[in-house]
C-alpha positions as CSV (number, residue, x, y, z in Angstrom):
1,X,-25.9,-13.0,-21.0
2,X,-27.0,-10.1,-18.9
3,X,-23.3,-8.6,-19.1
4,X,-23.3,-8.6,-23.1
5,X,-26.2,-6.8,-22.8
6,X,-25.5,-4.6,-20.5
7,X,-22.7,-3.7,-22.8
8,X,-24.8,-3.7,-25.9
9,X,-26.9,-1.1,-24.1
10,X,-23.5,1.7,-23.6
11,X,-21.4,0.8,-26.5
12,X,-21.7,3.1,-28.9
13,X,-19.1,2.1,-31.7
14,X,-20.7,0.3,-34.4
15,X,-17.8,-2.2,-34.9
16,X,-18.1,-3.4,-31.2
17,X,-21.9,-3.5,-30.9
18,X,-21.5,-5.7,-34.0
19,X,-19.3,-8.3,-32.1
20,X,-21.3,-7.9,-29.3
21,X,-24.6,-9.0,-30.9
22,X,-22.9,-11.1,-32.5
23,X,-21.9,-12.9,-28.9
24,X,-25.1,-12.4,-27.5
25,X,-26.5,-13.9,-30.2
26,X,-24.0,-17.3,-30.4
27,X,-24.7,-17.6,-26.4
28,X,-28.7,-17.1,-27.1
29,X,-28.6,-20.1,-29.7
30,X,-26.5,-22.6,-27.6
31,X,-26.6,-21.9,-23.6
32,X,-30.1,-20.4,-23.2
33,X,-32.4,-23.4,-22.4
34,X,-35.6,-23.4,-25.0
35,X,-38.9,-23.7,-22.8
36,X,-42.2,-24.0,-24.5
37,X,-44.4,-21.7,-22.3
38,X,-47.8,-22.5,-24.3
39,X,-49.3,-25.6,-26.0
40,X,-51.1,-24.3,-29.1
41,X,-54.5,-26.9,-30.0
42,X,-54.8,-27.4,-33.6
43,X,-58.3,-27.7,-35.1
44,X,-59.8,-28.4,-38.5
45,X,-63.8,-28.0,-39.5
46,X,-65.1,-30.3,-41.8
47,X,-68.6,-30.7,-43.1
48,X,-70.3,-30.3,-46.7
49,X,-71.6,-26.9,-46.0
50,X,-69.0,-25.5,-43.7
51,X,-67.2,-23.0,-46.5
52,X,-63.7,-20.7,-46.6
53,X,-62.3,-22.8,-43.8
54,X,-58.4,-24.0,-43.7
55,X,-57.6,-27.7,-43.8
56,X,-54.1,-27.3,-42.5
57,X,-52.8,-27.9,-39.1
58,X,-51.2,-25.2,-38.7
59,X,-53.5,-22.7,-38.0
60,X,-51.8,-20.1,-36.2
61,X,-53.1,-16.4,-36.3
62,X,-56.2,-17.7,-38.5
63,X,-59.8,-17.0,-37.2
64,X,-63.2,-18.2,-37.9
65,X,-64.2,-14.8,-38.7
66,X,-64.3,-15.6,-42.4
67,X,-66.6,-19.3,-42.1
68,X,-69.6,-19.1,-43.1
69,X,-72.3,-22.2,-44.0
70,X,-73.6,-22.5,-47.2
71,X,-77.7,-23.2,-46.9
């Protein structure tokens, strides 16, 4: 891995940078371990008066900043 890129970062023809990333990128798929360095927590708000609020689970890169509760 650190010798295709290494390569990747001198070659300078376009035909052999393409079958370099193209090996980098068939090694990065199947030899390079997938460790989950987080553990996102998933909330959902529910009440009556609770308003512009998601309902799904999958709530990343969404804020509260919109919520608001209606009187």
């Amino acid at each position: 891995m650190d010798a295709l890129v290494g390569k990747l970062a001198v070659e300078t023809a376009p035909d052999a940078r393409k079958a370099l990333a193209a090996q980098f990128a068939r090694l990065a798929s199947t030899d390079v371990p997938i460790v989950p360095l987080v553990e996102l927590q998933s909330f959902t708000l529910a009440g009556k008066n609770v308003r512009n609020f998601t309902t799904g689970a999958n709530v990343q890169g969404e804020t509260l900043a919109d919520v608001w509760l209606q009187a």
